[in-house]
KEKE-3310 file (N, C-alpha, C; in steps of 0.2 Angstrom, whole numbers, plus 5000, padded with zeros to 4 digits):
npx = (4942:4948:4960:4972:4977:4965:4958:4966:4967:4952:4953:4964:4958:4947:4954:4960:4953:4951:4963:4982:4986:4978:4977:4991:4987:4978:4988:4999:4991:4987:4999:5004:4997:4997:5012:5019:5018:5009:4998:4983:4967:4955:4938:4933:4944:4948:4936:4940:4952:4947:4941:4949:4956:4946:4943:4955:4956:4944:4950:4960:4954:4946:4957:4965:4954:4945:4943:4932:4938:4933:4941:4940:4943:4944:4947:4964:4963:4959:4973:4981:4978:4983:4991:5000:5008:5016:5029:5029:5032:5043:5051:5049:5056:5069:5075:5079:5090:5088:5097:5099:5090:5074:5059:5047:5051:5055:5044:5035:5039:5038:5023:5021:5025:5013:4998:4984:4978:4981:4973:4976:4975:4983:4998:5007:4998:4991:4980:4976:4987:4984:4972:4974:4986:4993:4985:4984:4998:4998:4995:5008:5022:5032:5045:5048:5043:5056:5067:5081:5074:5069:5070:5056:5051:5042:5032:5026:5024:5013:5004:5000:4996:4986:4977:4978:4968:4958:4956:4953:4939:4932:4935:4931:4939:4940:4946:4951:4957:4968:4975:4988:4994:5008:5014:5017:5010:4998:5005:5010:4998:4995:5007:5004:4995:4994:4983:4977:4988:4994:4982:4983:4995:4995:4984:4990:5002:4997:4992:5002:5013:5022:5035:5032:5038:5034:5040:5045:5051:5059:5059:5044:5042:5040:5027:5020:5020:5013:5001:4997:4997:4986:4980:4989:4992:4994:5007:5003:5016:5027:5019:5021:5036:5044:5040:5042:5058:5060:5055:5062:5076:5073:5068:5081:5089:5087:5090:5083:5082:5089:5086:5082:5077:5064:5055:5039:5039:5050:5047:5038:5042:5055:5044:5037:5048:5053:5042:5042:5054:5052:5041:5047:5056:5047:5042:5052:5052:5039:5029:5020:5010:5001:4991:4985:4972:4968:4950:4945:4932:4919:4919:4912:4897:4902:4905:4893:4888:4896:4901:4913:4928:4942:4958:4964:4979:4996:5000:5010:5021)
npy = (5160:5145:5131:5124:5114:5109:5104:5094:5083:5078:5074:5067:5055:5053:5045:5033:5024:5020:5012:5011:5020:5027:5035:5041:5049:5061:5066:5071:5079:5089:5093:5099:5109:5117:5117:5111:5115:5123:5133:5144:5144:5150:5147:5144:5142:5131:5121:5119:5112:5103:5098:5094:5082:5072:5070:5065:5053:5048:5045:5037:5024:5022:5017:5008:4997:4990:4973:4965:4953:4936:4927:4912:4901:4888:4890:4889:4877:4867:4872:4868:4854:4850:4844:4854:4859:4854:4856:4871:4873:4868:4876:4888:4884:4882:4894:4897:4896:4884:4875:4888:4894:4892:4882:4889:4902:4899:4893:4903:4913:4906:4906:4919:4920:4916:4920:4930:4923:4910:4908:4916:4926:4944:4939:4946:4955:4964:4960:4950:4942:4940:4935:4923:4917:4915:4908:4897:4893:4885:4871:4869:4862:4874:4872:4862:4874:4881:4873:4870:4870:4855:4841:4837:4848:4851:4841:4849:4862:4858:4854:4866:4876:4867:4871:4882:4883:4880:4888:4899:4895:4895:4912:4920:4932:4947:4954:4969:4970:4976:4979:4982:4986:4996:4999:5011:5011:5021:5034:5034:5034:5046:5054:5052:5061:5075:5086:5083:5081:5095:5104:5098:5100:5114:5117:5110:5118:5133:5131:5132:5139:5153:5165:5185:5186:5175:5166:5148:5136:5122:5113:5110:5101:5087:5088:5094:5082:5074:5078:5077:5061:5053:5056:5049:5036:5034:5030:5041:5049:5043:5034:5021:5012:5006:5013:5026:5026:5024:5038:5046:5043:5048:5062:5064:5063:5072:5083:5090:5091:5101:5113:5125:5141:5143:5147:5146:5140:5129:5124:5116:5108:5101:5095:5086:5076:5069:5062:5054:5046:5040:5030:5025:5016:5011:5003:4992:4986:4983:4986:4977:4979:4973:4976:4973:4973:4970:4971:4977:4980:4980:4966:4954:4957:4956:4943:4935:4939:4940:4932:4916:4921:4923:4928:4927:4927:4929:4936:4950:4964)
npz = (5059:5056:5064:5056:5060:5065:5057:5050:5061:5059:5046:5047:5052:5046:5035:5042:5038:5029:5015:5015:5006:5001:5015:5013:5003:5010:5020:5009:5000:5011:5018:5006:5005:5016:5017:5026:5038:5055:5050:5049:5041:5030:5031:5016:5010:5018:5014:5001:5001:5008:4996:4987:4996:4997:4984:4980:4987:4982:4968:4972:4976:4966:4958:4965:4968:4981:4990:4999:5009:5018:5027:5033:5036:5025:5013:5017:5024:5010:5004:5014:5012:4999:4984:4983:4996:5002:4992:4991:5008:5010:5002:5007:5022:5017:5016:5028:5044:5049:5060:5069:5070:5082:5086:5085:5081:5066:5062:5064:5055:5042:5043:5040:5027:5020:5010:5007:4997:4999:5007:5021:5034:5034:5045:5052:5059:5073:5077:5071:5077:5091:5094:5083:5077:5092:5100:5092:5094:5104:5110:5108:5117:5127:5128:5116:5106:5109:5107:5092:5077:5070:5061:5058:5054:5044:5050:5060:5055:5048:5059:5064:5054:5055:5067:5067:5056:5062:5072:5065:5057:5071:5073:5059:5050:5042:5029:5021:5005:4992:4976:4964:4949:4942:4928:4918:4908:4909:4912:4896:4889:4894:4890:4875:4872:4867:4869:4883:4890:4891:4895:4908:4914:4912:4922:4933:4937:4937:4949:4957:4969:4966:4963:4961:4949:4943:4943:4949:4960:4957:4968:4969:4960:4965:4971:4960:4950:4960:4960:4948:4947:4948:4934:4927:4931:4941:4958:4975:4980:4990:4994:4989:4990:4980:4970:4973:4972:4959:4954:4963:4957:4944:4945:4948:4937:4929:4937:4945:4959:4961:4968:4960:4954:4941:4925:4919:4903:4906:4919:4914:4903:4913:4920:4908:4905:4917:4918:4907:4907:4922:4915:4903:4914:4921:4912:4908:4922:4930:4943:4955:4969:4982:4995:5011:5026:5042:5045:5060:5069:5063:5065:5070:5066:5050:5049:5049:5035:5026:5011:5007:5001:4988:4981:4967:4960:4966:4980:4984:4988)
capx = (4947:4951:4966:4973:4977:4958:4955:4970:4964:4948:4954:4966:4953:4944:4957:4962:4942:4953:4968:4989:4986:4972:4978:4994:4983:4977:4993:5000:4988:4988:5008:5007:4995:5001:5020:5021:5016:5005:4993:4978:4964:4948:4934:4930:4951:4947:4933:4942:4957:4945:4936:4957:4956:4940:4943:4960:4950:4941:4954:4965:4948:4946:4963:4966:4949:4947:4939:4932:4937:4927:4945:4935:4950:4942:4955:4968:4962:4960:4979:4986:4979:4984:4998:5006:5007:5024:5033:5030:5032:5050:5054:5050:5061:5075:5081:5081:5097:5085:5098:5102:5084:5070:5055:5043:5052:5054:5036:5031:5041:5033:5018:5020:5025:5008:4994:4977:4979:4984:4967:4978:4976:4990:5000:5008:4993:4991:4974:4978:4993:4982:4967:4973:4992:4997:4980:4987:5003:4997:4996:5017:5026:5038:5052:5050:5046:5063:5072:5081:5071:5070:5070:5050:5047:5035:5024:5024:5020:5005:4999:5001:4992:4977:4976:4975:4963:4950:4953:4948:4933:4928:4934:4933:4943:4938:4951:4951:4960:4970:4981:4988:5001:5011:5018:5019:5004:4994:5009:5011:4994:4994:5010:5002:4988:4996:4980:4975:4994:4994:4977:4983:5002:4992:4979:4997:5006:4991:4988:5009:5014:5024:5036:5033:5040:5029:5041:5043:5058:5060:5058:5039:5041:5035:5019:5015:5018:5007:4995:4998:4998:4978:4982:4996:4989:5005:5003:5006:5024:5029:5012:5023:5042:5046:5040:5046:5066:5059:5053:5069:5080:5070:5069:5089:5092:5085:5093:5076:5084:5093:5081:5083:5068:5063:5049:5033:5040:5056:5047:5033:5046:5056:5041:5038:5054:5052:5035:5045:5060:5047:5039:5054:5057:5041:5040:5054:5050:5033:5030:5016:5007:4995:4989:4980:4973:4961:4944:4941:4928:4914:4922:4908:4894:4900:4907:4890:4884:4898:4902:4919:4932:4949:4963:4970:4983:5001:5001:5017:5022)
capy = (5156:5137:5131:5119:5106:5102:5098:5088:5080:5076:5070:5060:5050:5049:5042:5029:5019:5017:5008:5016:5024:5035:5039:5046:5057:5064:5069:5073:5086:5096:5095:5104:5116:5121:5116:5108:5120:5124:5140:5145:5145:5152:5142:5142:5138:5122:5118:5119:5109:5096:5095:5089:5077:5069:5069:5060:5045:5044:5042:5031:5019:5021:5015:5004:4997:4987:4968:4963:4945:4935:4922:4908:4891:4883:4891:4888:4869:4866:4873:4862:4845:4850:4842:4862:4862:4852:4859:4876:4873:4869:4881:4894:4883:4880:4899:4896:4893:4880:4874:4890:4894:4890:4881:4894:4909:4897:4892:4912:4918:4902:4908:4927:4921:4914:4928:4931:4918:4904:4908:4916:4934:4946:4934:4953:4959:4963:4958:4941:4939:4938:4931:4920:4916:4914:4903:4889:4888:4884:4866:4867:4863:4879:4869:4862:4880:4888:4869:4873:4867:4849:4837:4837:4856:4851:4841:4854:4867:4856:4853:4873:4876:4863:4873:4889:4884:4877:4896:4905:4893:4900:4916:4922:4937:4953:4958:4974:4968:4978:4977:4985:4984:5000:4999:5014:5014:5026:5036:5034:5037:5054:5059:5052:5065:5082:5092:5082:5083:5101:5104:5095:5104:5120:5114:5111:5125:5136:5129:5130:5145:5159:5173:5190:5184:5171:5157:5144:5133:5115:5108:5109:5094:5082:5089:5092:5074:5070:5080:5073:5055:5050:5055:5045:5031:5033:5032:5046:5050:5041:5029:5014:5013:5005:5018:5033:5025:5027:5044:5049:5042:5052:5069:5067:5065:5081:5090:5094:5093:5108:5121:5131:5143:5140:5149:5140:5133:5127:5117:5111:5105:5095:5088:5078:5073:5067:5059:5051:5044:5036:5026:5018:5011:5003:4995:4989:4985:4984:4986:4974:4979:4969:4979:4969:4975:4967:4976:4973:4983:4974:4958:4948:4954:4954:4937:4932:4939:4941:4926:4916:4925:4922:4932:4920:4931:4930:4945:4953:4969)
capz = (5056:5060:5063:5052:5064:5068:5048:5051:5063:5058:5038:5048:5057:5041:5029:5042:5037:5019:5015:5017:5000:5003:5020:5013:4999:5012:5021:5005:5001:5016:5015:4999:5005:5023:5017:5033:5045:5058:5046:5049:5035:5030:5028:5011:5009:5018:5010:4994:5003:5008:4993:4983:4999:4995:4978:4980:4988:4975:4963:4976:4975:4956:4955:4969:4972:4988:4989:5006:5008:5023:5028:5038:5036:5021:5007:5019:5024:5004:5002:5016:5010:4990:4983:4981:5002:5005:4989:4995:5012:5008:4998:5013:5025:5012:5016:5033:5045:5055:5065:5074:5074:5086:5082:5084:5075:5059:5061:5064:5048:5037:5044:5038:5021:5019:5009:5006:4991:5000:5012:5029:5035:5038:5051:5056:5060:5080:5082:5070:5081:5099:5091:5079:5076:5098:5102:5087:5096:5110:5108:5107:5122:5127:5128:5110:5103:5110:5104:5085:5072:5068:5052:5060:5055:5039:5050:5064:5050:5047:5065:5067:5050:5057:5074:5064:5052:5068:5076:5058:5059:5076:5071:5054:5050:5037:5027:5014:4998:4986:4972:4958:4944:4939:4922:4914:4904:4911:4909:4892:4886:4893:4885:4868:4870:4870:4871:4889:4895:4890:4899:4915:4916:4913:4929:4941:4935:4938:4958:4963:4971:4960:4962:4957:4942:4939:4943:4956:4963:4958:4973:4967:4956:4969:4973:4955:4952:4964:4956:4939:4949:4947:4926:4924:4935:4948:4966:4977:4982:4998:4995:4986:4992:4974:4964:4977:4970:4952:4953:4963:4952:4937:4944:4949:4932:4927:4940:4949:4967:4964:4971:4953:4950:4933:4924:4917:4901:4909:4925:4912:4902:4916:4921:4907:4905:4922:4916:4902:4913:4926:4910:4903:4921:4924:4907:4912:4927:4932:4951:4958:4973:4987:5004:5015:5031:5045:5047:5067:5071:5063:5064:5072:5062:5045:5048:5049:5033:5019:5008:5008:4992:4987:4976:4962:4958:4970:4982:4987:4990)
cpx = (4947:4956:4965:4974:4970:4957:4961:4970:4961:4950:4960:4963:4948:4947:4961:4956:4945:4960:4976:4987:4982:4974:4984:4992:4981:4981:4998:4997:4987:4995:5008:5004:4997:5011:5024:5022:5010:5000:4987:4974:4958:4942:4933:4941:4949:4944:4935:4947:4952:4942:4941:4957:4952:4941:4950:4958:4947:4945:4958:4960:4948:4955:4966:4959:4949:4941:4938:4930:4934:4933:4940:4939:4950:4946:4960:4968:4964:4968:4983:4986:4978:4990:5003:5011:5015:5029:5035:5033:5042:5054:5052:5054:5068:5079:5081:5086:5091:5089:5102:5096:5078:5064:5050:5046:5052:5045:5032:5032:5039:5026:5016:5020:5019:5003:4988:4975:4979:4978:4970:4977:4982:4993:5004:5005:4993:4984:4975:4983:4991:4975:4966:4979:4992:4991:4984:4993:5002:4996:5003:5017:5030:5042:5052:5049:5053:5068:5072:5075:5072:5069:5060:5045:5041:5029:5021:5020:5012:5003:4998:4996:4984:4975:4974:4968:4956:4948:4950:4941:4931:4925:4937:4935:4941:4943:4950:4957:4960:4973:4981:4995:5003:5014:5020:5015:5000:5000:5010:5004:4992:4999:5010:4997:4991:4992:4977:4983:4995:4988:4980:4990:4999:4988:4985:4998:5000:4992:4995:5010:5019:5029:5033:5034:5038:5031:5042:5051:5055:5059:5049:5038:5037:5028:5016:5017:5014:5000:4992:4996:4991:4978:4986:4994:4996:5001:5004:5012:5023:5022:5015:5032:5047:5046:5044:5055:5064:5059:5059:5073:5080:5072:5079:5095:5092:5088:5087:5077:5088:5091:5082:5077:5069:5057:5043:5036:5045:5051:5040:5038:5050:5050:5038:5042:5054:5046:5037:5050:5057:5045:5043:5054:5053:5040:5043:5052:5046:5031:5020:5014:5001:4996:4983:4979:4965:4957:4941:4935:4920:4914:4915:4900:4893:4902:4901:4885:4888:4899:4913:4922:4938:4953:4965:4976:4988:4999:5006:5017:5030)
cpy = (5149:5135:5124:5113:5101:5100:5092:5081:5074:5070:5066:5054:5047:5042:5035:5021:5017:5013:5015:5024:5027:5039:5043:5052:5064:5070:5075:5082:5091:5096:5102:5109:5120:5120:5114:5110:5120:5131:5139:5147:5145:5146:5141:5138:5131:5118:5116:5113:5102:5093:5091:5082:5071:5065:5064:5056:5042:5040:5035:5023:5016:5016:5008:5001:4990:4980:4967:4954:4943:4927:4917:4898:4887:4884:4888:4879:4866:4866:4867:4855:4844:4848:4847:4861:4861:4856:4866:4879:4872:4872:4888:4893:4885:4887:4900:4893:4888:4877:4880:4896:4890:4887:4887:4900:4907:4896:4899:4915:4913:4906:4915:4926:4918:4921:4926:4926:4912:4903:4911:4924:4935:4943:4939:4957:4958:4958:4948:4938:4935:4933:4924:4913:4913:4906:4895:4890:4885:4877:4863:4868:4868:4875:4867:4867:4882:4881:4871:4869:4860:4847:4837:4844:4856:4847:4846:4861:4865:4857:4861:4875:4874:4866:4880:4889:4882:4886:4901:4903:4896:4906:4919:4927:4941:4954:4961:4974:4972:4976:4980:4986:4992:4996:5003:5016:5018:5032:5039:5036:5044:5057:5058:5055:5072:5086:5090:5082:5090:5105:5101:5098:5111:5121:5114:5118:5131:5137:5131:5137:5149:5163:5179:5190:5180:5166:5155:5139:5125:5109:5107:5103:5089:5083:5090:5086:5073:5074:5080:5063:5051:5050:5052:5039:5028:5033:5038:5045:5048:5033:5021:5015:5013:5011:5025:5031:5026:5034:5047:5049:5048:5058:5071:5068:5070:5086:5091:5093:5099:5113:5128:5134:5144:5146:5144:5133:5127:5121:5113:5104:5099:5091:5082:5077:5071:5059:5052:5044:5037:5029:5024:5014:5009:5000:4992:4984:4986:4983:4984:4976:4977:4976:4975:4971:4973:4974:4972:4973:4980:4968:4954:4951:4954:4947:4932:4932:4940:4934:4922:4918:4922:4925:4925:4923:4931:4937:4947:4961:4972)
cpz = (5059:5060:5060:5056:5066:5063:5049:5052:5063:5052:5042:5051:5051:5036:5033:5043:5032:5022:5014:5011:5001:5008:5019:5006:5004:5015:5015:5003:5007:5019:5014:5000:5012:5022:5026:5041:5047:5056:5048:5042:5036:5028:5024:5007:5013:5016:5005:4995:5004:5002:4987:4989:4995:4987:4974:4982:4986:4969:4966:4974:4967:4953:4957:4971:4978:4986:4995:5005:5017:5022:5035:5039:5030:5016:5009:5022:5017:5002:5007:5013:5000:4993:4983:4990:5004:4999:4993:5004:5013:5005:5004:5017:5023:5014:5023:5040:5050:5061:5071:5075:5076:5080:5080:5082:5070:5058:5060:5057:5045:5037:5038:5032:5018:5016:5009:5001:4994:5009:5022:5029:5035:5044:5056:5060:5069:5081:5076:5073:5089:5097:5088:5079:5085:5101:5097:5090:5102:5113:5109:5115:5123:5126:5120:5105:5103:5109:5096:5082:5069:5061:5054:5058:5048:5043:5056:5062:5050:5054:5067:5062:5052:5063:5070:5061:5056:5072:5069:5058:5065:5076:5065:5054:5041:5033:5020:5012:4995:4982:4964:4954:4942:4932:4917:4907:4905:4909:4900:4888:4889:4890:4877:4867:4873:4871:4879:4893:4895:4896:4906:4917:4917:4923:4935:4941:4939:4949:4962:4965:4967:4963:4960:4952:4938:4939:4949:4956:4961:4960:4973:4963:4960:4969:4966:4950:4954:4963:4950:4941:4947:4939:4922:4929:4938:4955:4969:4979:4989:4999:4993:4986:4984:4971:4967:4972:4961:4949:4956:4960:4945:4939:4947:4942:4928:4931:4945:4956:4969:4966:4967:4955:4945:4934:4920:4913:4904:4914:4920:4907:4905:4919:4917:4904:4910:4920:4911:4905:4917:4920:4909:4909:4920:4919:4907:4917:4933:4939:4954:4964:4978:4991:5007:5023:5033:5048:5053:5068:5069:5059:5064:5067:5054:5045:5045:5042:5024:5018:5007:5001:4995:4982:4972:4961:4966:4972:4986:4984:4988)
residu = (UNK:UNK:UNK:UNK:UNK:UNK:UNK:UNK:UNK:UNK:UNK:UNK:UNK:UNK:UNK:UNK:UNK:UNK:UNK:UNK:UNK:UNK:UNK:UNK:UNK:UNK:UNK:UNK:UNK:UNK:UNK:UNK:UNK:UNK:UNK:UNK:UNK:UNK:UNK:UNK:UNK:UNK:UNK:UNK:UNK:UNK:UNK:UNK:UNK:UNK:UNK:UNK:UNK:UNK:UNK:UNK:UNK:UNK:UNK:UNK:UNK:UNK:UNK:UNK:UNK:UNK:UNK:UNK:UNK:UNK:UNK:UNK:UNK:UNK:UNK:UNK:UNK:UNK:UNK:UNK:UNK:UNK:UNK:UNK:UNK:UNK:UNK:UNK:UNK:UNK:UNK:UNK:UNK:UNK:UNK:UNK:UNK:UNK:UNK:UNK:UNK:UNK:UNK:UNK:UNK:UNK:UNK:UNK:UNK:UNK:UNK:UNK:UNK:UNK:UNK:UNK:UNK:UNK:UNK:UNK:UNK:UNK:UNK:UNK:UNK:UNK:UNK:UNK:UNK:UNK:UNK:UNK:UNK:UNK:UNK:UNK:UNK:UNK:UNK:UNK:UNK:UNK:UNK:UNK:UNK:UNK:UNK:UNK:UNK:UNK:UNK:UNK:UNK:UNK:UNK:UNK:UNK:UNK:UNK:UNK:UNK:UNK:UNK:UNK:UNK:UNK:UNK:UNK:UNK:UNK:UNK:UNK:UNK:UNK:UNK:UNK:UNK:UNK:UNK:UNK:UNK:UNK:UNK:UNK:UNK:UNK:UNK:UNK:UNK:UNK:UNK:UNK:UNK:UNK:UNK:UNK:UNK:UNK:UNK:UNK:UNK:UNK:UNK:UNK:UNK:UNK:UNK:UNK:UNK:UNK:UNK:UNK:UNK:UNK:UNK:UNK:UNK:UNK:UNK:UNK:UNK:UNK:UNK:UNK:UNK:UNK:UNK:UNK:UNK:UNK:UNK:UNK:UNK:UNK:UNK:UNK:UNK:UNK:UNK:UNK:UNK:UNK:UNK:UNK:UNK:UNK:UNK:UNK:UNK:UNK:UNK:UNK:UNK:UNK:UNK:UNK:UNK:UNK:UNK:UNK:UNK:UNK:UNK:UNK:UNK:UNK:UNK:UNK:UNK:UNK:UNK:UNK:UNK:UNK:UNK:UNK:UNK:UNK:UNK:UNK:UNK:UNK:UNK:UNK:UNK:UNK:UNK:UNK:UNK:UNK:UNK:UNK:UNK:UNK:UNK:UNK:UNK:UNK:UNK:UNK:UNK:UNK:UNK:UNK:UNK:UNK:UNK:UNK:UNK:UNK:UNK:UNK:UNK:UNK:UNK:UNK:UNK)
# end
């Protein structure tokens, strides 16, 4: 027997090579199948387990797929000396109490509000913080960092910008590139094909655990959700904080937090009434998603071999 903790483990050391989304499919799935305990399992049961993992990172990618852009100053040089630089640049101040903050926290939170679009890595990022972000202030006097923000803070944005964009020149920075739009279409075209949402309700239903009686509790909804989530082109549960408030919202309308036990037709029923719920919302209101995250590790040689890229599309979270 192996305990379950060392596939654990392992699948967590794999899934942290991907982006959030994959790395909580994985959690996800061995959740749903240890229900959050420490169990032991037979080898051909982990196999099976890893082979829903696997097969979840596929889809995560199918759905999410990843760009590797190669940040190197010249997007973000372009951006500062366009006519867009000042507009924008006051419009990130403008919500700022500048006079009862510092120069450098306004400079830092302008900084953040910058994206992969406007050529800046994650400004949050640790290793863009020591690397990248602290060496450009360094140029500042302490004393006029920690003085409030002056009428001078669009051209000290610029001199902080042109110190940045000399350190991304040195050193370029990796970053894998998501992004994905929820709307409620993928949704929709499976509950317009009743013999492939029937086939895929049958497929959960099947996998959930059962009474004697051949029914199950309620509190199953989540999981098969998120086993329904690659067919209905949803995230997984807990993967995108927006959609987690749509999908509550849903199954609270149904009553699904009540730890009923239901039999078959009854939880296939609420779940798509659930499936339903979820769609209005996102056509509504469609939930946009960016991830962006720096690839250290082989910073130095791909810097020297991938090509410079940029998102056109706004990226926000």
């Amino acid at each position: 027997m192996w305990k379950w903790s060392e596939g654990r483990t392992w699948s967590t050391r794999v899934a942290e090579r991907f982006n959030s989304s994959i790395g909580c499919t994985v959690n996800l799935v061995l959740s749903g199948f240890t229900h959050g305990k420490q169990e032991e399992v037979s080898k051909s049961e982990f196999k099976e387990v890893l082979s829903d993992i696997l097969l979840g990172m596929a889809a995560g990618l199918n759905r999410d797929p990843i760009v590797i852009l190669r940040i190197d100053g010249e997007d973000l040089k372009e951006f500062v000396e366009s006519p867009l630089f000042e507009t924008e640049a006051i419009s990130m101040f403008s919500g700022m109490e500048l006079a009862h903050a510092s120069l450098r926290k306004c400079l830092t939170t302008a900084l953040q509000q910058l994206t992969v679009d406007h050529g800046m890595p994650p400004a949050s990022d640790s290793w863009v913080i020591t690397n990248i972000v602290e060496p450009s202030f360094q140029s500042f006097s302490s004393d006029l960092l920690e003085q409030p923000a002056s009428q001078d803070i669009l051209e000290n944005f610029k001199k902080l910008l042109g110190n940045v964009i000399r350190r991304l020149q040195e050193h370029p920075v990796i970053v894998a590139h998501s992004e994905n739009t929820f709307d409620g279409s993928g949704i929709k075209r499976l509950l317009s094909n009743k013999f492939e949402l029937d086939k895929l309700l049958d497929s959960v239903w099947r996998d959930l655990r059962k009474d004697h009686n051949q029914q199950t509790s309620k509190e199953y909804l989540r999981i098969a959700l998120d086993r329904m989530a690659a067919s209905a082109s949803l995230p997984r549960y807990s993967a995108v904080d927006q959609v987690d408030v749509i999908i509550n919202e849903a199954i609270r309308m149904v009553k699904g937090d009540d730890g009923k036990i239901v039999e078959e037709a009854g939880f296939k029923r609420t779940l798509t009434e659930i499936l339903g719920s979820i769609m209005l919302q996102l056509e509504g209101n469609p939930v946009f998603v960016s991830t962006n995250s720096v690839v250290h590790e082989p910073l130095a040689a791909s810097s020297t071999v991938l090509p410079s890229a940029s998102i056109s599309t706004e990226a926000n979270e």
